[in-house]
TIDO-832292 format. One record per residue (C-alpha): x, y, z. Coordinates in Angstrom, 1 decimal, decimal comma. Layout:
BEGIN
+--------+--------+--------+
!     c1 !     c2 !     c3 !
+--------+--------+--------+
!      X !      Y !      Z !
...
+--------+--------+--------+
END
This chain:
BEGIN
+--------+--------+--------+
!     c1 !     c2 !     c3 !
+--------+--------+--------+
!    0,0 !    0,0 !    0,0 !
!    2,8 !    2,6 !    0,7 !
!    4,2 !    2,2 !   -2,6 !
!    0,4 !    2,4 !   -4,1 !
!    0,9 !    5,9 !   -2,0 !
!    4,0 !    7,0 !   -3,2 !
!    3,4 !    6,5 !   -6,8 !
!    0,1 !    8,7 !   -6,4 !
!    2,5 !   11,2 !   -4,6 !
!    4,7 !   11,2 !   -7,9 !
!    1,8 !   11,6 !   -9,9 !
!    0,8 !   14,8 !   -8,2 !
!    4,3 !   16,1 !   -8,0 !
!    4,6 !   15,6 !  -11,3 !
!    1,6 !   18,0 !  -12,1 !
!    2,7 !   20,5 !   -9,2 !
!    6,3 !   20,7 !  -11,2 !
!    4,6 !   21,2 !  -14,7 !
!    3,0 !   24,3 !  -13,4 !
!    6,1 !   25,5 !  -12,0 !
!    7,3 !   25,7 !  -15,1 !
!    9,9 !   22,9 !  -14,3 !
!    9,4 !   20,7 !  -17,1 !
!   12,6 !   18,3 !  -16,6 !
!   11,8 !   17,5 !  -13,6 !
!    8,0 !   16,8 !  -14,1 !
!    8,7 !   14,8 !  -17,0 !
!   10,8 !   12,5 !  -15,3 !
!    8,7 !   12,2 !  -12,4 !
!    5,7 !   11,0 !  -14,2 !
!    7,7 !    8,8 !  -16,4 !
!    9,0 !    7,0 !  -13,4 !
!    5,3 !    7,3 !  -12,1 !
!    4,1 !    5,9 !  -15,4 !
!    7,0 !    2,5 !  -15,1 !
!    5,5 !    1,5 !  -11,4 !
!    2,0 !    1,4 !  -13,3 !
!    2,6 !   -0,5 !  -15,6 !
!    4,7 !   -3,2 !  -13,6 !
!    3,1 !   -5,7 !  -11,2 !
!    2,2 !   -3,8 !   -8,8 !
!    0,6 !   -1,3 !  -11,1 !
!   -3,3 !   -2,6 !  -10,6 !
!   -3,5 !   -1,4 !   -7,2 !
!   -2,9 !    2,1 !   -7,6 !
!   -6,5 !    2,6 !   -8,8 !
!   -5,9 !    6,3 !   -8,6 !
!   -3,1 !    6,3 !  -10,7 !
!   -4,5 !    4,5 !  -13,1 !
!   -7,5 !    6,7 !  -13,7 !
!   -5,4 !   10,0 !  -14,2 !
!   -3,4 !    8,3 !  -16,3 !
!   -4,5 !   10,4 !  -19,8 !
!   -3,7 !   13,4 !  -17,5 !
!   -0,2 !   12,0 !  -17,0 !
!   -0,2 !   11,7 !  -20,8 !
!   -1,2 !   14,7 !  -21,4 !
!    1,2 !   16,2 !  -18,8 !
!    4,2 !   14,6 !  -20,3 !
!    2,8 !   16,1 !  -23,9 !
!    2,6 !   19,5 !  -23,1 !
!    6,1 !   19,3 !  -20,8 !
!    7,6 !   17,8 !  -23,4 !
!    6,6 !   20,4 !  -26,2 !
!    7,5 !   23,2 !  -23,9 !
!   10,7 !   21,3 !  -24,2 !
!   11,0 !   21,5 !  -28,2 !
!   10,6 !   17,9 !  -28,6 !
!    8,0 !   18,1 !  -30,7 !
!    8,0 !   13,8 !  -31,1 !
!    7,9 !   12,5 !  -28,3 !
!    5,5 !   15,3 !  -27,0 !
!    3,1 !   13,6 !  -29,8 !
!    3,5 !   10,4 !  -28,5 !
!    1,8 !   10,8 !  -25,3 !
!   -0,8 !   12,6 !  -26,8 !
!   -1,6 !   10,5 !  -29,1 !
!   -1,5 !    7,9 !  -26,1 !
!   -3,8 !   10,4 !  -24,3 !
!   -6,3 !   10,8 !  -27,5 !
!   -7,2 !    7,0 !  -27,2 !
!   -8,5 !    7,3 !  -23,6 !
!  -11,0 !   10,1 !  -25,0 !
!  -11,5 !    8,2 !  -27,7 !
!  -13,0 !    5,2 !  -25,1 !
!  -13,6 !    7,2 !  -22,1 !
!  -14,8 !   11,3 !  -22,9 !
!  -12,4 !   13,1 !  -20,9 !
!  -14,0 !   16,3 !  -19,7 !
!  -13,9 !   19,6 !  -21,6 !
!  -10,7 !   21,1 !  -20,5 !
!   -8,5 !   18,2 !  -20,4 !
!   -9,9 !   17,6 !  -24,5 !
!   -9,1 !   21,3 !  -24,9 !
!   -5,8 !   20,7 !  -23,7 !
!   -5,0 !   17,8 !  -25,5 !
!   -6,2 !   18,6 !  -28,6 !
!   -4,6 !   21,7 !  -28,5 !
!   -1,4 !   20,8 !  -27,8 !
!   -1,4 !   18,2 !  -30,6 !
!   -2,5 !   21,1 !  -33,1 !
!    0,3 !   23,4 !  -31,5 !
!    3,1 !   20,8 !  -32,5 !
!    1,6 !   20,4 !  -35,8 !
!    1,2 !   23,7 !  -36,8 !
!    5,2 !   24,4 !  -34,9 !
!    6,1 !   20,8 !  -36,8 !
!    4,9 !   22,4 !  -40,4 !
!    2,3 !   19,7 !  -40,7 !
!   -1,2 !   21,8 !  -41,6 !
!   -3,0 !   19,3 !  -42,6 !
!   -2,6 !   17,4 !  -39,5 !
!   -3,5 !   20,6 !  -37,6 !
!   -6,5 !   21,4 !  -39,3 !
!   -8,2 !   18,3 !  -38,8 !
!   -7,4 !   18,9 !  -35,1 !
!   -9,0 !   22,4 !  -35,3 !
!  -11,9 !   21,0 !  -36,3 !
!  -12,4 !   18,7 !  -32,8 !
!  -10,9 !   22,0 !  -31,0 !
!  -13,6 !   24,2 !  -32,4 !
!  -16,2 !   22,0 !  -31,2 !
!  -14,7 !   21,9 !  -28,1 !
!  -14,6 !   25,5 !  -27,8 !
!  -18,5 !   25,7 !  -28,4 !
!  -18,5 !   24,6 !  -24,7 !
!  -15,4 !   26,7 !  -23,3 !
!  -15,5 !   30,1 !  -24,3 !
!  -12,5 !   31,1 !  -23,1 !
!  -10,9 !   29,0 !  -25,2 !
!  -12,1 !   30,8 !  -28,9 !
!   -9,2 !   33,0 !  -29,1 !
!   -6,9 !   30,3 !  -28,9 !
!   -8,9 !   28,8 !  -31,7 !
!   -8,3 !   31,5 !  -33,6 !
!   -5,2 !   32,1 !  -33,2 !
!   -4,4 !   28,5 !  -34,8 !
!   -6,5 !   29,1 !  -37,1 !
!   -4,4 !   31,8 !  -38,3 !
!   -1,4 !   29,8 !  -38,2 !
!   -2,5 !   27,3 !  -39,8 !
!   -3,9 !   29,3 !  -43,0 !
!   -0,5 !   31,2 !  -43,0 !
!    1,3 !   28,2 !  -43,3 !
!   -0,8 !   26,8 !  -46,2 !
+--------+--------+--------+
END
């Protein structure tokens, strides 16, 4: 049980050093948070389990803070099959699917990005706060075609 405990304490660190800005660190917090789930012991941490697009989606947008653009994609793209089985709420789809459409539009890839935008936009139906963000890609991505 205390490692069940500890690993739900990584998890939460991990977050805590995101929004500090300290993206090393969170990254390879939630990575080793990420290794004792999916070991033997994994099942019990029930918690961990259940936040684990959030960790995805964590290690995405650390990782494109970082410049690396690929492996950034990689756990979102991890992330986008958990929405795809289990609707993550509004602001965690916003911030996946806004990432992803960041690193495409930054990776030159506007096709990719617009079909994004399109699952943004109707994201951003629900969260107006999000529509200049919206637009804003939506400018990027029509300069860069």
């Amino acid at each position: 049980e205390s490692e069940t405990v500890s690993v739900e304490l990584m998890v939460n660190l991990g977050f805590a050093l995101a929004k500090q800005n300290r993206y090393r660190d969170a990254i390879d917090t939630l990575e080793a948070a990420l290794d004792f789930v999916d070991g033997p012991k994994g099942v019990d941490s029930a918690l961990v389990q259940a936040k684990r697009p959030e960790v995805f989606i964590a290690l995405g947008d650390a990782l494109y803070q970082l410049g690396e653009f690929k492996e950034a994609e990689r756990y979102l793209l991890k992330a986008m099959n958990f929405d795809h089985f289990d609707r993550l709420d509004l602001t965690t789809q916003y911030n996946l699917y806004g990432t992803l459409c960041e690193i495409y539009v930054r990776e030159k890839k506007p096709a990719h990005a617009k079909g994004i935008l399109v699952t943004l936009k109707n994201i951003a139906r629900s969260l107006p706060e999000a529509a200049e963000h919206v637009q804003s890609l939506e400018e990027q991505i029509k300069s860069a075609t």
